[in-house]
LUMGULO-799613 format. One line per 3 residues: number of its first residue (from 1); their letters; for each residue x negated, y negated, z negated of C-alpha. Coordinates in Angstrom, 3 decimals. Last residue first. Layout:
REM LUMGULO-799613
NUM = a = X,Y,Z; ...
//
This chain:
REM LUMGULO-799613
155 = xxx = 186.678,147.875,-142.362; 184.691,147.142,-145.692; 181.253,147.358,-144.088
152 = xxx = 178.787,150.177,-145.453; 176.335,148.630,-147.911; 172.502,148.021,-146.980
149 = xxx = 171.844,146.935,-149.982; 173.534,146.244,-153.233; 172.122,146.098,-156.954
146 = xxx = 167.992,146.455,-155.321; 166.063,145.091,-158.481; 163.135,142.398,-159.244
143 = xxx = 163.219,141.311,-156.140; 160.591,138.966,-155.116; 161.504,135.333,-153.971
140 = xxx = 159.310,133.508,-151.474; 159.621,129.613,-150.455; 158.184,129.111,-147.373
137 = xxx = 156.828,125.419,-146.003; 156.529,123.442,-143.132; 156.601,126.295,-140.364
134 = xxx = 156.915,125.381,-136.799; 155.373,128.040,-135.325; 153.970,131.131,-137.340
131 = xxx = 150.775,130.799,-139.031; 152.499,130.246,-142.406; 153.582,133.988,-141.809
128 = xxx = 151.099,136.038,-140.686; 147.807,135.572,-142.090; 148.496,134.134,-145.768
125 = xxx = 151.502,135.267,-145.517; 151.211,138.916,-145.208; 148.118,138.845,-146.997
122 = xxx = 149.947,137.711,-150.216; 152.520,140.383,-148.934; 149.942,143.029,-149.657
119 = xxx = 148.665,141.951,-152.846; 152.216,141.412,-153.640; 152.890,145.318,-153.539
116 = xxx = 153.630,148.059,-150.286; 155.484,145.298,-147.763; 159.188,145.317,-147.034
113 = xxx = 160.275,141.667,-145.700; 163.823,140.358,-146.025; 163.494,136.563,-144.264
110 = xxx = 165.713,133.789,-144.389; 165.751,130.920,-141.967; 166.103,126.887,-141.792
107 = xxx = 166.221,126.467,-145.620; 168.458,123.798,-148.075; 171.566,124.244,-146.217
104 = xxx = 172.418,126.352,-143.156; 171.153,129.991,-142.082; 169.196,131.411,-139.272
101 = xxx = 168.777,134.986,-140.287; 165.814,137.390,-139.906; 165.756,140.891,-141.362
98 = xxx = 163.234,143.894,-142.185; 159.999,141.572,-141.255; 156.970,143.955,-142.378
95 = xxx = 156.945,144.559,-138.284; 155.853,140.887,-137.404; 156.526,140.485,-133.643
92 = xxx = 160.038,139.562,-134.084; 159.193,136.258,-136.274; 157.567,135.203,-132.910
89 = xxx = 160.138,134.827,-130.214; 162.472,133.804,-133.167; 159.563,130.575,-134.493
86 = xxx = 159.262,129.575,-130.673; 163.136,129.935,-130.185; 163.793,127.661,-133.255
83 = xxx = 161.062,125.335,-132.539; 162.519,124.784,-128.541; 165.845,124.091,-130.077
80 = xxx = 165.532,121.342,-132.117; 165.160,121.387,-136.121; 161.130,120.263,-136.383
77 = xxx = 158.898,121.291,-139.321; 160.410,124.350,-140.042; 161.767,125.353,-143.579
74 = xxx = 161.288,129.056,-144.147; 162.988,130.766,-147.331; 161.355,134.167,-147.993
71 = xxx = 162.760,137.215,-149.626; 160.786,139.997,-150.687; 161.249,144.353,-151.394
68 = xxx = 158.497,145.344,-152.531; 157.921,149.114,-152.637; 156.676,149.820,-149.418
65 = xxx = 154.472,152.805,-150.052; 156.692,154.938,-147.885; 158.091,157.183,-150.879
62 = xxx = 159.087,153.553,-152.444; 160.899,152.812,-149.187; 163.348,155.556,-148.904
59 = xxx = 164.679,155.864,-145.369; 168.199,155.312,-144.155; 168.402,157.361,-141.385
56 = xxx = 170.002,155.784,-137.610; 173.330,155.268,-135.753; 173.084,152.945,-133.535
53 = xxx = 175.103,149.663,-131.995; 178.635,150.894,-133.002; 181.551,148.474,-132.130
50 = xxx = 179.531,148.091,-129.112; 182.263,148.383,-126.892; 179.918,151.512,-125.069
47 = xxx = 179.690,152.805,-128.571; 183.015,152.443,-129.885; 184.219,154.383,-126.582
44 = xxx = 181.788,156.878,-126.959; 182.778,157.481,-130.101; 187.070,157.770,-129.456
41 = xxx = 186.045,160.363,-126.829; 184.086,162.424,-129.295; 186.892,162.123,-131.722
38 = xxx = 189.461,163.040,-128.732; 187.992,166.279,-128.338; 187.637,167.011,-131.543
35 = xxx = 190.872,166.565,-131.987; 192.210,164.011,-134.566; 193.186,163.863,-138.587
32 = xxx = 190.074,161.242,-139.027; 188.473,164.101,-141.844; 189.203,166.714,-139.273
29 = xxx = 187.451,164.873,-136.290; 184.272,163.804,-138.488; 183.906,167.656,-139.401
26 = xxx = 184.038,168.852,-136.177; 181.906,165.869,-134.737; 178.999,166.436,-136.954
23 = xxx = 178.192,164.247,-139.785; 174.989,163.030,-139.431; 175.910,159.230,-138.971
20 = xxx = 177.142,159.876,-142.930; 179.099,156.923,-145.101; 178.811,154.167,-141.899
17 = xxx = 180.247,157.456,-139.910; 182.985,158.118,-142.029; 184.428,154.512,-142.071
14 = xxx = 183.911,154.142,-138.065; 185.865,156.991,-137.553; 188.593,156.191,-139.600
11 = xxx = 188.953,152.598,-138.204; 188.992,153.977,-134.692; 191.796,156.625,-136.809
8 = xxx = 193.955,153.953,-137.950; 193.348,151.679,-134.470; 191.420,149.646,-133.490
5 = xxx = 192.885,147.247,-130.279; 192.282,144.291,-132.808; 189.105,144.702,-132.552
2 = xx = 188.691,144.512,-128.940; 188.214,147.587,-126.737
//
């Protein structure tokens, strides 16, 4: 299934379940005008073409003690393949790490990390992070407020 093979109700389906991944199949098949039959077919399908990758809960991070929400810059100290991989293979093995992206202009990478306070980051990069491979510098931003995250897609 390629994207342009969506259809209305694909499109539907995929709306609904960005909003709720509980909602059960009944209800999802109603709200796309479709069978519930065919709404369970139609998932599977936009599973296995990977149009959905999981569906998971959206957990509250102040409840968890992991208040801080941060955003580090990384500049490596070489830009050739074997330092990207290195720095990947190990940026995955750091659990605080929410989100790693490989981005152009004044930074190799950007990190969103969830750690408890700054105390905690501070150890977070003292131990973790500058010891990764490759790194020249970090620059870190803390967020002061959460506007937007973790919005649905506009499909």
């Amino acid at each position: 299934m390629e994207e342009r093979s969506l259809d209305k109700a694909d499109r539907k389906i995929l709306r609904f379940l960005q909003k709720d991944g509980r909602m059960a199949n009944a209800d999802l098949a109603v709200k796309a005008n479709i069978s519930a039959a065919t709404c369970h077919r139609r998932i599977q399908m936009l599973f296995k073409a990977g149009f959905i990758r999981s569906i998971r809960a959206l957990l509250d991070p102040a409840l968890l003690d992991l208040g801080s929400l941060v955003l580090v810059g990384v500049v490596l100290d070489r830009s050739t393949p074997e330092s990207f991989a290195a720095f990947e293979r190990a940026i995955r093995e750091i659990p605080a790490v929410l989100d790693c992206h490989l981005v152009a202009g004044d930074f190799d990478y950007f990190l969103k990390i969830r750690v408890k306070d700054m105390t905690d980051f501070n150890r977070l990069h003292g131990s973790k992070l500058l010891a990764l491979p490759g790194v020249r510098q970090t620059r870190t931003f803390f967020v002061m407020k959460e506007v937007v995250d973790n919005a649905p897609l506009d499909i």
